[in-house]
MARBA-10111 format. One record per atom (N, C-alpha, C): atom name; residue in three letters; residue number from 1; y, z, x. Coordinates in nm, 4 decimals, always signed. Example, Ala and Ser with C-alpha at 12.3 -4.5 7.8 and 13.67 -1.06 7.14 Angstrom:
residues 2
@a=N r=Ala k=1 Y=-0.5690 Z=+0.7800 X=+1.3190
@a=CA r=Ala k=1 Y=-0.4500 Z=+0.7800 X=+1.2300
@a=C r=Ala k=1 Y=-0.3300 Z=+0.7800 X=+1.3200
@a=N r=Ser k=2 Y=-0.2250 Z=+0.7080 X=+1.2850
@a=CA r=Ser k=2 Y=-0.1060 Z=+0.7140 X=+1.3670
@a=C r=Ser k=2 Y=+0.0030 Z=+0.7870 X=+1.2900
***
This chain:
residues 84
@a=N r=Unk k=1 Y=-0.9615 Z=+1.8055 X=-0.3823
@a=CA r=Unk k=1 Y=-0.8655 Z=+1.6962 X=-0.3756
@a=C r=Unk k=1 Y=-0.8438 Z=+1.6590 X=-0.2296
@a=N r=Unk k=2 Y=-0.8200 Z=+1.5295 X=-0.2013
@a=CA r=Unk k=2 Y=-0.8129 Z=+1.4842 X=-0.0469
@a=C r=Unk k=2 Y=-0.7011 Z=+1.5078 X=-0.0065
@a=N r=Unk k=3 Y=-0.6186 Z=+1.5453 X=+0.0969
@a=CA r=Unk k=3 Y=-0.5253 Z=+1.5153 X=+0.1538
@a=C r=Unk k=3 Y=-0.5051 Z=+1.3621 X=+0.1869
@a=N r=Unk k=4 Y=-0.3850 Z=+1.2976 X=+0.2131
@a=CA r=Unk k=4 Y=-0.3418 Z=+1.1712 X=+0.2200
@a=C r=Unk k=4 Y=-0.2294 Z=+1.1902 X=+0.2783
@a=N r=Unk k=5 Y=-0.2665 Z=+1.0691 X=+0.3847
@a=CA r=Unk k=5 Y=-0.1061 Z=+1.0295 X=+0.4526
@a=C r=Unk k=5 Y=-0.0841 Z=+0.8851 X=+0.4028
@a=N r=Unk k=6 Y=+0.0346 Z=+0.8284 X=+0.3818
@a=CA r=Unk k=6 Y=+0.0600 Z=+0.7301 X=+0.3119
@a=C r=Unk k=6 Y=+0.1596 Z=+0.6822 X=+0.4676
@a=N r=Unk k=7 Y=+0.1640 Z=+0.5738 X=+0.5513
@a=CA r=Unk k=7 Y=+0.2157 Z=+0.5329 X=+0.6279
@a=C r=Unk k=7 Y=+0.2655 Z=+0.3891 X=+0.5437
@a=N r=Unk k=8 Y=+0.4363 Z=+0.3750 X=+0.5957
@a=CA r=Unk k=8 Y=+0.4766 Z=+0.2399 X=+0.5976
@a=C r=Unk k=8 Y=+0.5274 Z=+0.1610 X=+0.7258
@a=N r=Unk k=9 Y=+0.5239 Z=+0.0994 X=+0.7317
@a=CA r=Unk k=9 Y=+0.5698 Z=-0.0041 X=+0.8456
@a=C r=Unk k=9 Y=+0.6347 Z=-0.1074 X=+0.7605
@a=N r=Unk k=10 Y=+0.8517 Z=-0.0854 X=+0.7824
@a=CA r=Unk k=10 Y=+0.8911 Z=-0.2514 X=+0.7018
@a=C r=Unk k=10 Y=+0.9416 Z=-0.3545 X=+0.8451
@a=N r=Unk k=11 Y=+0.9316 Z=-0.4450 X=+0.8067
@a=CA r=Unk k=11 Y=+0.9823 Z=-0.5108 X=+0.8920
@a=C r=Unk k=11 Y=+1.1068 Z=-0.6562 X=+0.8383
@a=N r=Unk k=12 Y=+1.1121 Z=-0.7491 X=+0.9026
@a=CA r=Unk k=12 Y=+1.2098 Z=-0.8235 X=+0.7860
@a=C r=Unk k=12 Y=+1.1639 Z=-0.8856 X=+0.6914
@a=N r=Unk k=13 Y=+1.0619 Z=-0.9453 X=+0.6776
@a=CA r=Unk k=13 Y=+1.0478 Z=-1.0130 X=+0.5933
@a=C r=Unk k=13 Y=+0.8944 Z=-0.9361 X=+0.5329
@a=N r=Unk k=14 Y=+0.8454 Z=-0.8385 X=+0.5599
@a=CA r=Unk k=14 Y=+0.7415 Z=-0.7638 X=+0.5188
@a=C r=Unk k=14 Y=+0.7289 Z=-0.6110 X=+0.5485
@a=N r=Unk k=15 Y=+0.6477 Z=-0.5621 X=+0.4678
@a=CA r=Unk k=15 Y=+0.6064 Z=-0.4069 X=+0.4121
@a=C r=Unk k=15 Y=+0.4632 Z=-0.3630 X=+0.4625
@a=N r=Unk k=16 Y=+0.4157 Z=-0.3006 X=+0.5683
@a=CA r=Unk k=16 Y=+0.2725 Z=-0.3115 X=+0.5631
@a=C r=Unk k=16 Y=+0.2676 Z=-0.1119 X=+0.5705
@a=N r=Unk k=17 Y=+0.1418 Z=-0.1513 X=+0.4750
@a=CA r=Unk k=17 Y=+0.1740 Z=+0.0436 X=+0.4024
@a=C r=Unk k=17 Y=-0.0223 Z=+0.0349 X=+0.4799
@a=N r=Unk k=18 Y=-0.0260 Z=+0.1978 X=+0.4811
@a=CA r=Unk k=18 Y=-0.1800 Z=+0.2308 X=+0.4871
@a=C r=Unk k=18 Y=-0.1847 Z=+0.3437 X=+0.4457
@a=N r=Unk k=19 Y=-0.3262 Z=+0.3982 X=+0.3614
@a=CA r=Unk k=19 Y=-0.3482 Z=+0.5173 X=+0.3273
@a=C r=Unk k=19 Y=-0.4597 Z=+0.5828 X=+0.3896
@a=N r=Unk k=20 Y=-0.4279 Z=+0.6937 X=+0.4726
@a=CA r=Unk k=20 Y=-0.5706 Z=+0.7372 X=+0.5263
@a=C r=Unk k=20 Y=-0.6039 Z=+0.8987 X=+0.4925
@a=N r=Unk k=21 Y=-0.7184 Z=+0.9245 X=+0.4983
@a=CA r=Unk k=21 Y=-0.7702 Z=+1.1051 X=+0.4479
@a=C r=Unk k=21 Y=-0.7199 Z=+1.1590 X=+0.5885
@a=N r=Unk k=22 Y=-0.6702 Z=+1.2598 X=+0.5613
@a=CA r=Unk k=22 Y=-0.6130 Z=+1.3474 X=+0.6747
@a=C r=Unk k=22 Y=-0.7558 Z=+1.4410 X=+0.6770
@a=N r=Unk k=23 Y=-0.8115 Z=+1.5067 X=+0.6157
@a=CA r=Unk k=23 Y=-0.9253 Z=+1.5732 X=+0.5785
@a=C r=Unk k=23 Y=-1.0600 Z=+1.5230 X=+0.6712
@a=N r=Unk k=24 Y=-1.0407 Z=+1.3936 X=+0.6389
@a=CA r=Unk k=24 Y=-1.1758 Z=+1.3250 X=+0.7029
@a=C r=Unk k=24 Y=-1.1461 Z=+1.2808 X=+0.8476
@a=N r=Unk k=25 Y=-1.0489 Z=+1.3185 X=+0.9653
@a=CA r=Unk k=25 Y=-1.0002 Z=+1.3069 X=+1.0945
@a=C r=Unk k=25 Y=-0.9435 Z=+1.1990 X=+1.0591
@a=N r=Unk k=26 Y=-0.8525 Z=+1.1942 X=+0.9565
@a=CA r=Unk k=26 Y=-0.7482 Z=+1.0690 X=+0.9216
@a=C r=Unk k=26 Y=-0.8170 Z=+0.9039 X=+0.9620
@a=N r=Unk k=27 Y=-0.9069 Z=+0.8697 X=+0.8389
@a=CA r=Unk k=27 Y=-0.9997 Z=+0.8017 X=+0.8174
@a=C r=Unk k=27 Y=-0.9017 Z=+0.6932 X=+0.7146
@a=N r=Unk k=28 Y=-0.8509 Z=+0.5699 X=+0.7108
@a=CA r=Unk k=28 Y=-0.8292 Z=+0.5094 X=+0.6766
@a=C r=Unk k=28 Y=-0.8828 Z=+0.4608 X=+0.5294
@a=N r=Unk k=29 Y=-0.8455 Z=+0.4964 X=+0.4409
@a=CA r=Unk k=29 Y=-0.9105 Z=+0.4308 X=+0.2765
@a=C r=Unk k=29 Y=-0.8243 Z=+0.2871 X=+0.2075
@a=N r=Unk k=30 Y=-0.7230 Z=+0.2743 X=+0.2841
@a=CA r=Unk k=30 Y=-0.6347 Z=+0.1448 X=+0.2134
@a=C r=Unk k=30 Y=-0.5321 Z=+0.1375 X=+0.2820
@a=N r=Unk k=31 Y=-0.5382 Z=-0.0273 X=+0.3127
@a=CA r=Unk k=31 Y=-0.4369 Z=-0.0856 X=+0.3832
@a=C r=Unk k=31 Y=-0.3785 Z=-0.2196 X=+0.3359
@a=N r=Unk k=32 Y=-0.2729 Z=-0.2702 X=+0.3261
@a=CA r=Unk k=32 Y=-0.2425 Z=-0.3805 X=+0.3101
@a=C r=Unk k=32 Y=-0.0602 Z=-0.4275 X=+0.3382
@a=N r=Unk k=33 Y=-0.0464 Z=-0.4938 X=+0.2839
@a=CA r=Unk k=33 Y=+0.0958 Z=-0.5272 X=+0.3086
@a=C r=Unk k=33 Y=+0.1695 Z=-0.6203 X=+0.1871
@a=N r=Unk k=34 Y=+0.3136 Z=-0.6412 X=+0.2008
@a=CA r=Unk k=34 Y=+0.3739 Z=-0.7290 X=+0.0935
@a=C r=Unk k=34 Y=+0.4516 Z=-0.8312 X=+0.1830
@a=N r=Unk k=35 Y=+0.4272 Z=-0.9358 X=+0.1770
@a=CA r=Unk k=35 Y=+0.5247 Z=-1.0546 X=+0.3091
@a=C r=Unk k=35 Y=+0.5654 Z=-1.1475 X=+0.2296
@a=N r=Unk k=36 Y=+0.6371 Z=-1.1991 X=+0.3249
@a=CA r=Unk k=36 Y=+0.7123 Z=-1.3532 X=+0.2468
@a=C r=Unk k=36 Y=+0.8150 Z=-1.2387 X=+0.1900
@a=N r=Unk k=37 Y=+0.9166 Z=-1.1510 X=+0.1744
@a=CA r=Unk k=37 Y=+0.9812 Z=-1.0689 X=+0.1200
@a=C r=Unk k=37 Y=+1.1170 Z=-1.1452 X=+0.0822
@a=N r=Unk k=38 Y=+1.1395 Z=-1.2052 X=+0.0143
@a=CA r=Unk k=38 Y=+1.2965 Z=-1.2777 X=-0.0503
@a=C r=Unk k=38 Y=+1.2458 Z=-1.3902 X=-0.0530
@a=N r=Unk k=39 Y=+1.1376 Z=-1.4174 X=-0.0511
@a=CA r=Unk k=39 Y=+1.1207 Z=-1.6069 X=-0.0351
@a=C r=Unk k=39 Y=+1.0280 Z=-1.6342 X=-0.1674
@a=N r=Unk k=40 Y=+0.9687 Z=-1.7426 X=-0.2354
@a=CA r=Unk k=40 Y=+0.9426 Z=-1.7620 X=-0.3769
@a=C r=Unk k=40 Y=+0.7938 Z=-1.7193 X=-0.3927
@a=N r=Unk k=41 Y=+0.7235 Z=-1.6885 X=-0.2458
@a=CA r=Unk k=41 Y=+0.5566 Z=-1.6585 X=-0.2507
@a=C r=Unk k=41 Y=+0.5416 Z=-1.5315 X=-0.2319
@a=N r=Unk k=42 Y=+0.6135 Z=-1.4358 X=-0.2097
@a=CA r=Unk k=42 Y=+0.6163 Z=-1.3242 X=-0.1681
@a=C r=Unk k=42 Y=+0.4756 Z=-1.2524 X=-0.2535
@a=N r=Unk k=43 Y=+0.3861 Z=-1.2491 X=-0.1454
@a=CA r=Unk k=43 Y=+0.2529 Z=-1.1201 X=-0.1799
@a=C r=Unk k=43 Y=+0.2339 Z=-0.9723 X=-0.1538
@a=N r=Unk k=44 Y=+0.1770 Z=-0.9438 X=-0.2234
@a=CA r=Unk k=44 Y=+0.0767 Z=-0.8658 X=-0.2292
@a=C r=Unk k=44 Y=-0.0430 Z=-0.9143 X=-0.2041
@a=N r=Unk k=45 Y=-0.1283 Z=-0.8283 X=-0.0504
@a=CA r=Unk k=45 Y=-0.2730 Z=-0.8440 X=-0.0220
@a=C r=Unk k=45 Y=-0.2822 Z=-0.6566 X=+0.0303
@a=N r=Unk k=46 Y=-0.4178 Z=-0.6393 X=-0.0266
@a=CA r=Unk k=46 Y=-0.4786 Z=-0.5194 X=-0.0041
@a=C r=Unk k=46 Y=-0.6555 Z=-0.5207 X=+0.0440
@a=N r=Unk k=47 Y=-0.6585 Z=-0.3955 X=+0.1140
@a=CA r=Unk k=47 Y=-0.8000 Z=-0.3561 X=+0.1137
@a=C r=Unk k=47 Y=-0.8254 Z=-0.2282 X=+0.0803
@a=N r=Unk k=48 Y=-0.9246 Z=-0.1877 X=+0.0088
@a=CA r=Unk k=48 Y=-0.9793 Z=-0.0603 X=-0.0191
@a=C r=Unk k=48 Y=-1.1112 Z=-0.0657 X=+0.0777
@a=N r=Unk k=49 Y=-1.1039 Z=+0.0523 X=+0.1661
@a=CA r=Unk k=49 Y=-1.2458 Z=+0.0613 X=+0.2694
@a=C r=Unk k=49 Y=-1.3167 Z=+0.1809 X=+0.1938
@a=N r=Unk k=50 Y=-1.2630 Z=+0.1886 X=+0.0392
@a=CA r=Unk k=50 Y=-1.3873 Z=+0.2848 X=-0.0142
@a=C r=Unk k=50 Y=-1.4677 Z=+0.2027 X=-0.0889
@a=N r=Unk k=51 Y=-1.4317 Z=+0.1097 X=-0.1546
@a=CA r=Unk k=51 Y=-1.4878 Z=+0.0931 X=-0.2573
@a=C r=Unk k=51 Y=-1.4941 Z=-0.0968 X=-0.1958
@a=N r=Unk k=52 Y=-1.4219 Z=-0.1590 X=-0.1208
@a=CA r=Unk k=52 Y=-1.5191 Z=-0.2927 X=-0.0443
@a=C r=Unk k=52 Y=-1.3768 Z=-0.4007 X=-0.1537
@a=N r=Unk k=53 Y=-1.3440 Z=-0.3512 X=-0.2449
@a=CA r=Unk k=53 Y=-1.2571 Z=-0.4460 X=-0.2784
@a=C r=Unk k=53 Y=-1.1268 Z=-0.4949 X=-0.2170
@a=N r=Unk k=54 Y=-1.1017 Z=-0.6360 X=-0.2218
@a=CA r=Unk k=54 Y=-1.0128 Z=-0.6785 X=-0.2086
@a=C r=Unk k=54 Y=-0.9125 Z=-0.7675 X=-0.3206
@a=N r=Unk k=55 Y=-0.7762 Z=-0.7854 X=-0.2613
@a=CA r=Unk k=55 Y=-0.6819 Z=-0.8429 X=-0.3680
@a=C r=Unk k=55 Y=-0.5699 Z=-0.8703 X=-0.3071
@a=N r=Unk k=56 Y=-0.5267 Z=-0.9942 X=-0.4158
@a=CA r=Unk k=56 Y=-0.3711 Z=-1.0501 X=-0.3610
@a=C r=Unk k=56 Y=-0.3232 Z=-1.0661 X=-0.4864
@a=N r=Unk k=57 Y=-0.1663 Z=-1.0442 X=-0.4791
@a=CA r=Unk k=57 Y=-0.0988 Z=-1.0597 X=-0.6850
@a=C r=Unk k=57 Y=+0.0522 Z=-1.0640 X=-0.6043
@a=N r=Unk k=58 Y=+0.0693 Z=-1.1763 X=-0.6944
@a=CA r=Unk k=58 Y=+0.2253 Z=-1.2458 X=-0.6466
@a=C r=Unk k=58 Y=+0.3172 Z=-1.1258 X=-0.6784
@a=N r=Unk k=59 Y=+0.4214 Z=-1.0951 X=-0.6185
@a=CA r=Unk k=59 Y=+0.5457 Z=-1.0037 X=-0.6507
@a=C r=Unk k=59 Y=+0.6506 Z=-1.0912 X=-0.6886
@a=N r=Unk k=60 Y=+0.6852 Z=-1.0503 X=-0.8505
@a=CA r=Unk k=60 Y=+0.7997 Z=-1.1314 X=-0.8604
@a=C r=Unk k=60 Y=+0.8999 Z=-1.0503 X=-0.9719
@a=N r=Unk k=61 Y=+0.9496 Z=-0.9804 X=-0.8430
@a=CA r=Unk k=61 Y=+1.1187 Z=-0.8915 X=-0.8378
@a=C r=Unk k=61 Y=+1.1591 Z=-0.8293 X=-0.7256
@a=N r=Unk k=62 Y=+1.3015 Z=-0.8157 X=-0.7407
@a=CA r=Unk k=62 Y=+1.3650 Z=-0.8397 X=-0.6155
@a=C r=Unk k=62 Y=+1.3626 Z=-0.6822 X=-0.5399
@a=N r=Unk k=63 Y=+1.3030 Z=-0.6131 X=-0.5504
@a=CA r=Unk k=63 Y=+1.2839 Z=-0.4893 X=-0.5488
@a=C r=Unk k=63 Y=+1.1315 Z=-0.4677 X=-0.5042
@a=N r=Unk k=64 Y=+1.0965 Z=-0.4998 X=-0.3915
@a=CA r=Unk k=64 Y=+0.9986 Z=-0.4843 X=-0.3683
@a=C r=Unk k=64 Y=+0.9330 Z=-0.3674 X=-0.3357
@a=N r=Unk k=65 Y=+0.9975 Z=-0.2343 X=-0.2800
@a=CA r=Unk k=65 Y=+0.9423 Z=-0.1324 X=-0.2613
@a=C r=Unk k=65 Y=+0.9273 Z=-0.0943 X=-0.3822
@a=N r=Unk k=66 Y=+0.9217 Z=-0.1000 X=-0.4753
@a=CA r=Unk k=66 Y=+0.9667 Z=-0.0029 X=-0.6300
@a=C r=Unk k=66 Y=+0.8638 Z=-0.0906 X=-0.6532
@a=N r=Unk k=67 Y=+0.8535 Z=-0.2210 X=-0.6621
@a=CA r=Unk k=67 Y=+0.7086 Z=-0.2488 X=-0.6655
@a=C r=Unk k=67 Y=+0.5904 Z=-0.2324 X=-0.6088
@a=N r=Unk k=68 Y=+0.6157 Z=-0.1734 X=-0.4526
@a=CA r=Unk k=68 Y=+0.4904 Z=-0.1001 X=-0.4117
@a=C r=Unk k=68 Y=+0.4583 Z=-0.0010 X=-0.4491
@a=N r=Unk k=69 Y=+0.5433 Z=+0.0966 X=-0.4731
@a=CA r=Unk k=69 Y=+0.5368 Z=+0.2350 X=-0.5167
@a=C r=Unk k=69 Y=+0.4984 Z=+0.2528 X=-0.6273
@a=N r=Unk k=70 Y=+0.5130 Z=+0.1518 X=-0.7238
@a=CA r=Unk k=70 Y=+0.4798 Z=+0.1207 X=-0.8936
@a=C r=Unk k=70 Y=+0.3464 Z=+0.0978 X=-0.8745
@a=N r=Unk k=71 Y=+0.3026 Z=+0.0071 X=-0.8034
@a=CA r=Unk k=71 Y=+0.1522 Z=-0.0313 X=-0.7418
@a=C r=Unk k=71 Y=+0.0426 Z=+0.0696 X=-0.6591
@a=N r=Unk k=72 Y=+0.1215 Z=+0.1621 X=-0.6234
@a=CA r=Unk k=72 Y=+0.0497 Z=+0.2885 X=-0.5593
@a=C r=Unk k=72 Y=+0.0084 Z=+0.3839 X=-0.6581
@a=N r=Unk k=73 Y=+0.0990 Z=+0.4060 X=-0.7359
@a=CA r=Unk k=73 Y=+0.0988 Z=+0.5307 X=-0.8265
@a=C r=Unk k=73 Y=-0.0317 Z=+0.4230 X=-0.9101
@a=N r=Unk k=74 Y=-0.0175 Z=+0.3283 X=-0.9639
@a=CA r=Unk k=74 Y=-0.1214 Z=+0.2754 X=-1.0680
@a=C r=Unk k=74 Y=-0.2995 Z=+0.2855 X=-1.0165
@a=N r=Unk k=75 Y=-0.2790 Z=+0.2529 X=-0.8684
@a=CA r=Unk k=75 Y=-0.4090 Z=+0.2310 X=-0.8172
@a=C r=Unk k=75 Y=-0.4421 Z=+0.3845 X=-0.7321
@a=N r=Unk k=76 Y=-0.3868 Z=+0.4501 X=-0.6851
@a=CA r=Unk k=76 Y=-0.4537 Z=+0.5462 X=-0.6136
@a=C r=Unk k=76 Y=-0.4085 Z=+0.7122 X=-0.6785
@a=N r=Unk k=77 Y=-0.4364 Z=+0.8158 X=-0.7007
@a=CA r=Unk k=77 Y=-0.3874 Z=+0.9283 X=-0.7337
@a=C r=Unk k=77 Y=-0.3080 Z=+0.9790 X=-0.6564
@a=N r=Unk k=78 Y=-0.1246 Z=+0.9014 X=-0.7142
@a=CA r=Unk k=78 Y=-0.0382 Z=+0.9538 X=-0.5845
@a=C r=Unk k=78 Y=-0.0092 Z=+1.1075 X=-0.5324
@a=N r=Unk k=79 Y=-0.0892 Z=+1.1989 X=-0.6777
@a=CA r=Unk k=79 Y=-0.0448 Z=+1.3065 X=-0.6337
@a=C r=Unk k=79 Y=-0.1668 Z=+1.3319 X=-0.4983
@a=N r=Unk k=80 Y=-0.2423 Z=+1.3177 X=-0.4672
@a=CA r=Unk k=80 Y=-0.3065 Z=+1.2978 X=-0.3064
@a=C r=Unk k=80 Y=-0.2439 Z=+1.2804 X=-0.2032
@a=N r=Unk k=81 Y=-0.1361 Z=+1.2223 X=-0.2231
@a=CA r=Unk k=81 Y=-0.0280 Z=+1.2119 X=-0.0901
@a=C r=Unk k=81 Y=+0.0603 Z=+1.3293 X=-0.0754
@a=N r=Unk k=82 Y=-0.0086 Z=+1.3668 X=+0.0402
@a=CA r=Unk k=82 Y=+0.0791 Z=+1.4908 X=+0.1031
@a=C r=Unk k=82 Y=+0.1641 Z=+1.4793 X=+0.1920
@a=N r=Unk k=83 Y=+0.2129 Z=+1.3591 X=+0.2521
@a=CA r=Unk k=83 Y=+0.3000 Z=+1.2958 X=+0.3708
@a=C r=Unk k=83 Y=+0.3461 Z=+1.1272 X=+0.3693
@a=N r=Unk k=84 Y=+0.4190 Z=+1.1240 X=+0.4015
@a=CA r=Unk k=84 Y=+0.4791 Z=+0.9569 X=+0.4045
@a=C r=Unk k=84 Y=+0.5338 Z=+0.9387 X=+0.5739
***
């Protein structure tokens, strides 16, 4: 199983999270962010540097970390995160 550091950065009007292997000299596997945060476009954009995909999906609730975190657990095996 990999080790994982899960970094956030919020700022006001955005969330920019990254996940990198601590294992692999803390090698970056996913990065992205959520912006526009209270305003009617508010995104979601991501990259996966394992697998080459990318994505954007509108957020619409007012609770946006609970929607990242809802969005983490779905896409990556949160139990891998050993640090925030």
């Amino acid at each position: 199983m990999h080790k994982n550091l899960l970094t956030l950065h919020s700022g006001s009007l955005s969330i920019k999270f990254s996940l990198c292997d601590v294992a692999a000299n803390v090698k970056k596997e996913l990065y992205g962010k959520i912006d526009r945060i209270g305003l009617s476009d508010t995104t979601l954009t991501y990259h996966d540097l394992i697998t080459g995909k990318t994505g954007k999906e509108t957020v619409v609730t007012a609770s946006v970390s609970q929607f990242l975190i809802d969005w983490l657990k779905e896409y990556i095996d949160i139990s891998s995160v050993s640090g925030i």
